[in-house]
N, C-alpha and C positions, 0 to 999 in steps of 0.2 A: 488280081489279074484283070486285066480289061484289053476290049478289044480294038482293034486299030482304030476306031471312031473315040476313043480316050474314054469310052461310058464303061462303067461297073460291069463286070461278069452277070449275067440272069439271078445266078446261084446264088451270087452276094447277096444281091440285093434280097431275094428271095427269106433265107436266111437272115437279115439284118430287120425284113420285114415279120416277121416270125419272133423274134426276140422282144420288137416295141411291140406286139401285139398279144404277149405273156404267152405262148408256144414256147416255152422254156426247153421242153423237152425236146421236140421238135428241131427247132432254133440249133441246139446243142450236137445231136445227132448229125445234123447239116453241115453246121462247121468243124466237127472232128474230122468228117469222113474227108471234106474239104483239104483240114491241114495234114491231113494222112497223105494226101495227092501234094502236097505242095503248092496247093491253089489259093489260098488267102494273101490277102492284099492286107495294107495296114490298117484299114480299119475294120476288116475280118477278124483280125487278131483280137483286137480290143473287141470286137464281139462276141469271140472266145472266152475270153477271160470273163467279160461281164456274164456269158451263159453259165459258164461252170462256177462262177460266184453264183446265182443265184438257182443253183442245184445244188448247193453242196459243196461243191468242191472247192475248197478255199486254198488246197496246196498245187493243184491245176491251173485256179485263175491266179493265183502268185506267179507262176512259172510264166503264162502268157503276157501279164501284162509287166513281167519284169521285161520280157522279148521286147513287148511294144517298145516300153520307156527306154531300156537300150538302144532302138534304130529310133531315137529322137522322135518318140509322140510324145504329146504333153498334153493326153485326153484326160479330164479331171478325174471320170471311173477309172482308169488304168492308174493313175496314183493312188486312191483309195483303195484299190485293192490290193496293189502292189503294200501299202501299209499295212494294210489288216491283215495279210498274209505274214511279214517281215514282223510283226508284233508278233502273231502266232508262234512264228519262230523263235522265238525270242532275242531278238535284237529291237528290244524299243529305241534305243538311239536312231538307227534307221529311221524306223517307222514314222518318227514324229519328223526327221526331215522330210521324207516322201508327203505326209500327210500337211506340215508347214505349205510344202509345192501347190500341193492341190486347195489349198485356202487360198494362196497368191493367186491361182491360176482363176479359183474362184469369182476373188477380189472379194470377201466374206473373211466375217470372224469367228470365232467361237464363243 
């Protein structure tokens, strides 16, 4: 969401500042309540997903950051998670595509 001057919602950024600042929990609580309202933006999302990745929730941040990569992000955590998650599930074939992406996107090897 943003507002007619094109800058990020308070909330986001707020939230987004909460996340790089290890407020996991915090962060997390923020952007649910957010995507409960319909108020995340695209890099909300991917905020999402990295919070509930790094709570725990690896069948959560699969679900968000499949969202993201579907409306065409191509954030490197939203491929890794989307992998680790599609691995989880067991679908390695996936996973190692998704995970290929995010090397490329890298430009790093294994």
């Amino acid at each position: 969401m943003t507002d007619l001057a094109g800058e990020r919602d308070i909330d986001l950024v707020v939230a987004h500042l909460h996340l790089r600042l290890g407020s996991l929990q915090l962060a997390r609580a923020e952007l649910e309540e957010m995507a409960g309202k319909g108020t995340l933006d695209d890099e909300a999302l991917i905020d999402l997903a990295e919070a509930r990745w790094r709570t725990g929730d690896l069948t959560g941040a699969g679900e968000a950051a499949s969202v993201a990569i579907a409306a065409g992000s191509e954030a490197i955590v939203a491929l890794v998670i989307a992998a680790e998650a599609t691995a989880a599930a067991g679908r390695p074939a996936e996973a190692r595509r998704l995970a290929s992406r995010a090397l490329e996107m890298a430009d790093m090897s294994v």
